[in-house]
N, C-alpha and C positions, 0 to 999 in steps of 0.2 A: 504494500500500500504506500502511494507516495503522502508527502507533505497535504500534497491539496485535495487530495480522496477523501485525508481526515479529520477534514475541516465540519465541525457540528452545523448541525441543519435548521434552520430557524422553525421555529414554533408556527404551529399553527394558530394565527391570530384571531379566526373566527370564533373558536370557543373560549375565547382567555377574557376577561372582563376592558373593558377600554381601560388606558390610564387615566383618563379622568372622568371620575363618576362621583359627582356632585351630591349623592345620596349618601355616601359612604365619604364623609368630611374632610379626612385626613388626605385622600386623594388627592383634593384639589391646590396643595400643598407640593405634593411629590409628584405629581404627573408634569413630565416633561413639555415646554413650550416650545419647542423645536423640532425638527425631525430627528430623529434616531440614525447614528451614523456607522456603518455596519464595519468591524475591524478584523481582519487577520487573526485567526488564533495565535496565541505562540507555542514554540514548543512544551515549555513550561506548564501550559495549561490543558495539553493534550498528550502529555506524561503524567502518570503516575496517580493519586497513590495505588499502593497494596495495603491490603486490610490479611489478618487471620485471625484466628481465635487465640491464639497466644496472646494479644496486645488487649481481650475482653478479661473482665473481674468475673470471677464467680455469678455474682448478684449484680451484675451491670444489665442482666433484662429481666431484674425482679423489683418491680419499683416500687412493693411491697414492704421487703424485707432491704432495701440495699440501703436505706438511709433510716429505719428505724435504731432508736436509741435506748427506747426505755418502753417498749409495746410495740407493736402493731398499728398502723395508721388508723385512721378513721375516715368511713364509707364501704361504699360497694365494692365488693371485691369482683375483678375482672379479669379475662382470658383475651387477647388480644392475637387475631392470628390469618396470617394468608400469603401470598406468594408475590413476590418480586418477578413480574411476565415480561416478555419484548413483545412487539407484536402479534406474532405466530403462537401467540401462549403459553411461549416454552419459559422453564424457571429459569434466574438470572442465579448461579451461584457466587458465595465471597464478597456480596454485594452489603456494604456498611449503611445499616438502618439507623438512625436515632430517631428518638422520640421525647417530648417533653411537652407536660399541661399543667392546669390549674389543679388544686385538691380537690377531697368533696365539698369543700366550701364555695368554689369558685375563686379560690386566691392563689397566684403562684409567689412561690421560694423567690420572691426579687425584690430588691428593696425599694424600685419605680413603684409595685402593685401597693396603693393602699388605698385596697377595697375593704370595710369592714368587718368582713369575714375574718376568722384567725388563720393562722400560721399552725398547719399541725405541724408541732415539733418530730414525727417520725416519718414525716413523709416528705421528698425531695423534688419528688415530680420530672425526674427525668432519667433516662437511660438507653442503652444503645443494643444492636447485637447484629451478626451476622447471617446471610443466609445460608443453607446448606448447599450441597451438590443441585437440589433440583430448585433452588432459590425460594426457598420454606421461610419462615419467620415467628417466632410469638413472644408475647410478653406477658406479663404480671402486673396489674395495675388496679388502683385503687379510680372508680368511675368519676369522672372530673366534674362540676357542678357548673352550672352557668354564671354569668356573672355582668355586671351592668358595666357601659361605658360611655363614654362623652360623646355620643354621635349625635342623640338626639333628647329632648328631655328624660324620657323612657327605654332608651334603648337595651338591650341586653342578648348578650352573645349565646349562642348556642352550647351547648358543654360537649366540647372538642379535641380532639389529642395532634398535636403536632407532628409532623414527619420529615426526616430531613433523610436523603438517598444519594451515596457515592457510587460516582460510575468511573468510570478507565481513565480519567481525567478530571481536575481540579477545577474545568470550567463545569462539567456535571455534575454539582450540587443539585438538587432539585428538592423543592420543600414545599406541603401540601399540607392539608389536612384531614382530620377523620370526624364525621360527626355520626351521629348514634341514630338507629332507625327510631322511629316514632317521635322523634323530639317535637314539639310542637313548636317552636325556637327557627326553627329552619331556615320556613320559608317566610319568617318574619324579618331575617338576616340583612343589612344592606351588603353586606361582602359575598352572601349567596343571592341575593336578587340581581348583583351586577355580573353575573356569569351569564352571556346572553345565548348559550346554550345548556337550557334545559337538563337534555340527557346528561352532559358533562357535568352539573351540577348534582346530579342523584346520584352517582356514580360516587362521589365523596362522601357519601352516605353508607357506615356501617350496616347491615341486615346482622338483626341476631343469629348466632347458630348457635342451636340448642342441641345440635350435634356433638358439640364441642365442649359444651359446656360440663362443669366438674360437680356432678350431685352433693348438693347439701355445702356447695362451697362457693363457685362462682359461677355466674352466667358466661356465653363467649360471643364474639363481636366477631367475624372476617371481615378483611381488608384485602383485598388483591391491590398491588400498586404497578401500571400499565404506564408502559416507558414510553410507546410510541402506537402507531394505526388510529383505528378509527375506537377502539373501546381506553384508551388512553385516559391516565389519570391526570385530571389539570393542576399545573404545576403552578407553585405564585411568583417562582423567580424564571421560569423556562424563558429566558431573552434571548437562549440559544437552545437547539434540541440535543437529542443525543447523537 
Protein backbone atom coordinates (compact mmCIF):
# COMPACT_ATOMS: atom_id res chain seq x y z
CA UNK A 1 0.00 0.00 0.00
CA UNK A 2 1.45 3.29 -0.97
CA UNK A 3 1.44 6.63 1.16
CA UNK A 4 -1.71 7.91 -0.66
CA UNK A 5 -3.84 4.46 -0.70
CA UNK A 6 -3.74 5.35 3.08
CA UNK A 7 -4.97 8.28 3.36
CA UNK A 8 -8.59 8.06 5.62
CA UNK A 9 -11.71 8.64 3.85
CA UNK A 10 -13.84 11.48 4.82
CA UNK A 11 -17.09 10.97 6.61
CA UNK A 12 -20.07 10.64 5.42
CA UNK A 13 -21.79 14.00 6.18
CA UNK A 14 -25.37 13.31 5.46
CA UNK A 15 -25.87 11.53 8.63
CA UNK A 16 -23.42 13.56 11.02
CA UNK A 17 -25.49 16.57 12.68
CA UNK A 18 -24.49 20.10 10.96
CA UNK A 19 -21.82 22.09 12.98
CA UNK A 20 -24.02 24.59 13.73
CA UNK A 21 -27.34 23.73 15.31
CA UNK A 22 -28.80 26.57 17.06
CA UNK A 23 -30.99 24.04 19.39
CA UNK A 24 -28.01 22.54 20.96
CA UNK A 25 -26.38 26.03 22.25
CA UNK A 26 -22.93 25.22 22.68
CA UNK A 27 -22.70 24.61 18.88
CA UNK A 28 -23.05 27.96 17.81
CA UNK A 29 -19.95 28.77 19.63
CA UNK A 30 -17.78 25.87 18.18
CA UNK A 31 -19.00 25.58 14.79
CA UNK A 32 -16.69 26.69 12.32
CA UNK A 33 -17.33 30.19 10.03
CA UNK A 34 -15.25 29.15 7.33
CA UNK A 35 -14.95 26.38 5.06
CA UNK A 36 -13.10 23.38 6.33
CA UNK A 37 -9.76 23.00 4.71
CA UNK A 38 -8.90 19.27 3.97
CA UNK A 39 -4.82 18.39 4.86
CA UNK A 40 -2.53 15.45 4.16
CA UNK A 41 -2.33 12.90 6.69
CA UNK A 42 1.11 12.44 8.17
CA UNK A 43 2.95 9.63 8.70
CA UNK A 44 2.64 10.08 12.31
CA UNK A 45 -1.00 9.90 12.34
CA UNK A 46 -1.32 6.82 10.07
CA UNK A 47 1.22 4.82 12.23
CA UNK A 48 0.62 3.37 15.09
CA UNK A 49 -0.57 2.70 18.08
CA UNK A 50 -0.46 -1.16 19.27
CA UNK A 51 -2.64 -1.97 22.06
CA UNK A 52 -2.40 -5.65 24.04
CA UNK A 53 -3.61 -6.82 27.09
CA UNK A 54 -0.52 -6.64 29.00
CA UNK A 55 -0.80 -2.64 29.16
CA UNK A 56 -4.94 -3.51 30.69
CA UNK A 57 -5.28 -3.60 34.91
CA UNK A 58 -7.12 -6.54 36.06
CA UNK A 59 -10.37 -4.31 36.91
CA UNK A 60 -9.73 -1.64 34.01
CA UNK A 61 -13.27 -3.17 32.40
CA UNK A 62 -14.98 -3.56 35.95
CA UNK A 63 -16.07 -0.03 36.71
CA UNK A 64 -17.61 -1.71 39.50
CA UNK A 65 -15.14 -2.85 41.44
CA UNK A 66 -11.96 -0.91 39.99
CA UNK A 67 -12.31 2.37 41.92
CA UNK A 68 -14.29 1.19 44.96
CA UNK A 69 -12.74 1.97 48.40
CA UNK A 70 -14.74 1.03 51.12
CA UNK A 71 -18.03 -1.00 49.28
CA UNK A 72 -19.51 -1.29 46.25
CA UNK A 73 -20.98 1.78 44.29
CA UNK A 74 -24.39 2.69 44.31
CA UNK A 75 -27.10 1.89 41.46
CA UNK A 76 -27.99 -0.57 38.83
CA UNK A 77 -25.80 -2.86 38.22
CA UNK A 78 -24.97 -3.47 34.47
CA UNK A 79 -23.58 -5.89 31.74
CA UNK A 80 -22.32 -3.88 28.86
CA UNK A 81 -21.46 -5.86 25.75
CA UNK A 82 -21.08 -6.31 21.74
CA UNK A 83 -18.65 -6.21 18.98
CA UNK A 84 -16.28 -3.85 17.28
CA UNK A 85 -17.69 -4.73 13.08
CA UNK A 86 -16.14 -3.17 9.77
CA UNK A 87 -18.50 -3.17 7.21
CA UNK A 88 -18.95 -6.71 6.12
CA UNK A 89 -19.76 -7.48 9.94
CA UNK A 90 -16.72 -9.12 10.50
CA UNK A 91 -15.08 -8.44 14.20
CA UNK A 92 -12.27 -6.00 14.50
CA UNK A 93 -9.70 -7.69 16.92
CA UNK A 94 -6.91 -5.77 19.41
CA UNK A 95 -9.00 -2.91 18.91
CA UNK A 96 -8.80 -0.22 22.37
CA UNK A 97 -12.27 0.58 23.62
CA UNK A 98 -12.60 3.15 26.46
CA UNK A 99 -15.53 4.13 28.20
CA UNK A 100 -16.58 6.71 30.73
CA UNK A 101 -20.03 8.26 32.26
CA UNK A 102 -21.91 9.98 34.97
CA UNK A 103 -22.86 7.76 38.32
CA UNK A 104 -26.31 6.73 39.21
CA UNK A 105 -26.72 10.03 40.31
CA UNK A 106 -26.10 11.76 37.20
CA UNK A 107 -22.73 13.32 38.28
CA UNK A 108 -19.26 12.54 36.91
CA UNK A 109 -15.79 12.17 38.88
CA UNK A 110 -14.77 15.86 37.52
CA UNK A 111 -14.30 18.76 39.31
CA UNK A 112 -16.16 21.10 36.20
CA UNK A 113 -19.51 18.71 37.15
CA UNK A 114 -21.25 20.57 39.85
CA UNK A 115 -24.54 19.00 39.51
CA UNK A 116 -26.11 18.48 42.97
CA UNK A 117 -26.18 15.13 42.96
CA UNK A 118 -23.01 13.59 45.09
CA UNK A 119 -19.93 12.03 44.27
CA UNK A 120 -20.01 8.34 45.05
CA UNK A 121 -16.84 7.89 46.76
CA UNK A 122 -16.59 4.01 45.08
CA UNK A 123 -17.27 4.64 41.85
CA UNK A 124 -14.84 6.27 39.16
CA UNK A 125 -16.98 6.07 36.03
CA UNK A 126 -14.49 5.19 33.76
CA UNK A 127 -12.55 2.21 32.02
CA UNK A 128 -11.13 0.70 29.06
CA UNK A 129 -10.60 -2.86 27.45
CA UNK A 130 -9.70 -4.63 24.54
CA UNK A 131 -11.29 -6.61 21.93
CA UNK A 132 -10.75 -10.20 21.36
CA UNK A 133 -9.76 -12.39 18.14
CA UNK A 134 -13.25 -11.97 16.74
CA UNK A 135 -13.57 -8.04 18.09
CA UNK A 136 -15.82 -9.08 21.35
CA UNK A 137 -16.00 -6.57 24.18
CA UNK A 138 -17.92 -6.03 27.69
CA UNK A 139 -17.86 -4.26 30.74
CA UNK A 140 -19.02 -3.94 34.30
CA UNK A 141 -20.94 -0.96 35.03
CA UNK A 142 -22.97 0.70 37.52
CA UNK A 143 -26.37 2.30 35.03
CA UNK A 144 -25.42 6.14 34.69
CA UNK A 145 -28.55 8.52 35.75
CA UNK A 146 -29.57 11.54 33.61
CA UNK A 147 -28.72 14.76 34.50
CA UNK A 148 -29.69 18.51 33.73
CA UNK A 149 -27.75 21.04 31.63
CA UNK A 150 -27.53 24.61 30.54
CA UNK A 151 -29.00 24.40 27.14
CA UNK A 152 -32.35 25.24 27.97
CA UNK A 153 -34.36 26.38 31.11
CA UNK A 154 -35.38 22.56 31.53
CA UNK A 155 -33.05 20.72 29.64
CA UNK A 156 -31.64 17.22 30.77
CA UNK A 157 -29.51 14.68 29.20
CA UNK A 158 -30.33 11.32 28.52
CA UNK A 159 -28.34 8.68 30.80
CA UNK A 160 -25.40 7.70 28.53
CA UNK A 161 -22.13 5.85 28.44
CA UNK A 162 -19.24 7.27 26.46
CA UNK A 163 -17.05 5.43 23.95
CA UNK A 164 -13.83 6.25 22.77
CA UNK A 165 -12.22 3.57 19.71
CA UNK A 166 -8.44 3.14 18.56
CA UNK A 167 -7.84 2.09 15.12
CA UNK A 168 -4.27 1.41 13.19
CA UNK A 169 -3.63 5.13 13.55
CA UNK A 170 -3.80 8.03 15.91
CA UNK A 171 -5.95 10.12 13.50
CA UNK A 172 -8.78 7.00 14.37
CA UNK A 173 -9.95 8.15 17.46
CA UNK A 174 -13.48 7.94 17.15
CA UNK A 175 -15.94 8.72 20.03
CA UNK A 176 -19.77 8.07 20.30
CA UNK A 177 -22.15 7.36 22.54
CA UNK A 178 -24.43 4.61 24.01
CA UNK A 179 -27.90 5.47 25.36
CA UNK A 180 -30.37 2.95 26.89
CA UNK A 181 -33.56 1.45 25.11
CA UNK A 182 -36.72 2.97 26.59
CA UNK A 183 -35.33 6.01 27.86
CA UNK A 184 -37.89 8.54 27.50
CA UNK A 185 -34.97 11.29 27.54
CA UNK A 186 -34.03 10.60 23.95
CA UNK A 187 -35.96 11.93 21.70
CA UNK A 188 -36.21 14.90 23.85
CA UNK A 189 -32.23 15.23 23.38
CA UNK A 190 -31.20 18.50 21.24
CA UNK A 191 -27.67 16.51 20.51
CA UNK A 192 -30.08 13.43 19.32
CA UNK A 193 -32.66 15.60 17.48
CA UNK A 194 -29.78 17.33 15.44
CA UNK A 195 -28.79 13.98 13.92
CA UNK A 196 -30.65 14.45 10.61
CA UNK A 197 -30.65 10.97 10.02
CA UNK A 198 -33.10 9.15 11.87
CA UNK A 199 -31.88 5.56 11.49
CA UNK A 200 -28.22 6.78 12.45
CA UNK A 201 -29.62 8.12 15.48
CA UNK A 202 -31.42 4.73 16.81
CA UNK A 203 -28.69 2.85 16.16
CA UNK A 204 -26.89 4.62 19.24
CA UNK A 205 -29.40 3.20 21.09
CA UNK A 206 -28.74 0.37 23.46
CA UNK A 207 -31.63 -2.72 23.11
CA UNK A 208 -31.73 -4.74 26.33
CA UNK A 209 -30.52 -8.24 26.19
CA UNK A 210 -31.82 -10.39 28.51
CA UNK A 211 -29.88 -12.98 26.94
CA UNK A 212 -27.05 -11.71 28.46
CA UNK A 213 -28.17 -10.61 31.32
CA UNK A 214 -26.74 -12.22 34.82
CA UNK A 215 -29.91 -13.63 37.14
CA UNK A 216 -30.47 -12.06 40.30
CA UNK A 217 -27.45 -9.62 39.59
CA UNK A 218 -27.59 -7.59 36.55
CA UNK A 219 -29.43 -6.77 33.41
CA UNK A 220 -27.21 -6.54 30.00
CA UNK A 221 -27.25 -3.79 27.28
CA UNK A 222 -25.60 -4.63 23.54
CA UNK A 223 -23.75 -2.28 21.77
CA UNK A 224 -22.35 -3.29 18.34
CA UNK A 225 -19.90 -0.27 17.25
CA UNK A 226 -19.96 -0.02 13.13
CA UNK A 227 -16.78 1.43 11.64
CA UNK A 228 -17.99 2.18 8.22
CA UNK A 229 -21.16 1.08 5.37
CA UNK A 230 -24.36 1.84 5.60
CA UNK A 231 -25.40 0.21 9.38
CA UNK A 232 -22.33 2.43 10.78
CA UNK A 233 -22.16 3.88 14.19
CA UNK A 234 -22.18 7.86 14.09
CA UNK A 235 -19.05 9.06 15.39
CA UNK A 236 -18.97 12.88 17.08
CA UNK A 237 -15.25 13.44 16.01
CA UNK A 238 -15.31 11.38 12.60
CA UNK A 239 -13.67 14.61 10.59
CA UNK A 240 -11.96 11.81 8.83
CA UNK A 241 -13.07 8.09 8.34
CA UNK A 242 -11.30 5.06 8.71
Amino acid sequence: MTHADSEFLQRDRSIHPPAFTPDYKTSVLRSPRRAMISLQSSLSELTGPAFGHSELGALDNDLILNYAREGEPIGERIFVHGHVRDENGRGIPHTLVEFWQANAGGRYRHRNDRYLAPIDPNFGGCGRTITDENGFYYFRTIKPGPYPWRNNLNSWRPAHIHFSVFGSGFAQRLITQMYFEGDPLIWRDPMVLGIPDRSAAERLIAPLDLGAAVPLDMLAYKFDIVLRGRQQTLFENKLQGN
